[in-house]
C-alpha positions in Angstrom: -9.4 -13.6 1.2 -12.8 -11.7 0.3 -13.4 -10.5 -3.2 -15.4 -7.3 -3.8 -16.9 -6.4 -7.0 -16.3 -2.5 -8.2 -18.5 -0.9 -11.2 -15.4 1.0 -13.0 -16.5 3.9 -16.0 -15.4 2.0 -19.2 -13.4 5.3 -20.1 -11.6 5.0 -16.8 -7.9 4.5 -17.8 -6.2 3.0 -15.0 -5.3 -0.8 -14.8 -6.6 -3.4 -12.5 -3.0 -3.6 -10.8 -2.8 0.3 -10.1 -6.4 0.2 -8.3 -5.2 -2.8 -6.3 -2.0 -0.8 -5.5 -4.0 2.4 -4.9 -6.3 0.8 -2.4 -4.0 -1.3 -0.9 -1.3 1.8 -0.2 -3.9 3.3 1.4 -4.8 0.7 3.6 -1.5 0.2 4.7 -1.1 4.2 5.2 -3.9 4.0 7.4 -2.7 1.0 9.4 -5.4 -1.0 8.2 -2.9 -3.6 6.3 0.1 -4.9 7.4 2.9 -4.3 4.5 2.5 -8.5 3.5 -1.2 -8.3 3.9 -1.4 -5.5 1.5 1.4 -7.0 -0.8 -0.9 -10.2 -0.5 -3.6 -7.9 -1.6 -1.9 -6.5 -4.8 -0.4 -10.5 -5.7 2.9 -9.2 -5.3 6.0 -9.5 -2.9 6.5 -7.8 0.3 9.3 -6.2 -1.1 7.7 -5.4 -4.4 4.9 -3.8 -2.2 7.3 -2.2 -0.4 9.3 -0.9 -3.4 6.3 0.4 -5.3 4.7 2.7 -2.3 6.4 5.9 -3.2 5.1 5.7 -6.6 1.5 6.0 -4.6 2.6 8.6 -2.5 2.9 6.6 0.6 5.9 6.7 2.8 7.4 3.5 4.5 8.5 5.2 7.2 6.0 6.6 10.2 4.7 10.3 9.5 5.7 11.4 12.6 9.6 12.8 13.9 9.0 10.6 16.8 8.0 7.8 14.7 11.5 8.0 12.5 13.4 8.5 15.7 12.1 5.5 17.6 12.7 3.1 14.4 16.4 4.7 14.2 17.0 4.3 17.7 15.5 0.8 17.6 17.7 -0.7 14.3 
């Protein structure tokens, strides 16, 4: 795994694990990440990964009618 190096404001109140979580949501929104690659990301589970999305704002599920469908018609 790569390493990046970010240059944060010292009055910048968020922690390390939200900004991981933040960025890695947002990867996995975008289809950038899978849901264990961005878990991987954060150092946490799959399922915690999983669990913690809505608190970003990111769905689980596809944004698209046709996307929920499908996944219904295909469990």
């Amino acid at each position: 795994m790569r390493t990046i190096r970010l240059h944060i404001p010292d009055d910048f109140e968020l922690s390390e694990h939200d900004l991981c979580m933040i960025l890695a949501s947002k990867l996995y929104e975008d289809g950038k990440l899978t849901a264990g690659q961005a878990a991987a990301m954060v150092g946490v589970s799959k399922r915690t990964f999983i669990e913690l999305l809505g608190k970003y704002g990111v769905s689980i599920f596809g944004t698209s009618i046709e996307d929920l469908n499908s996944d219904i018609a295909n469990a």
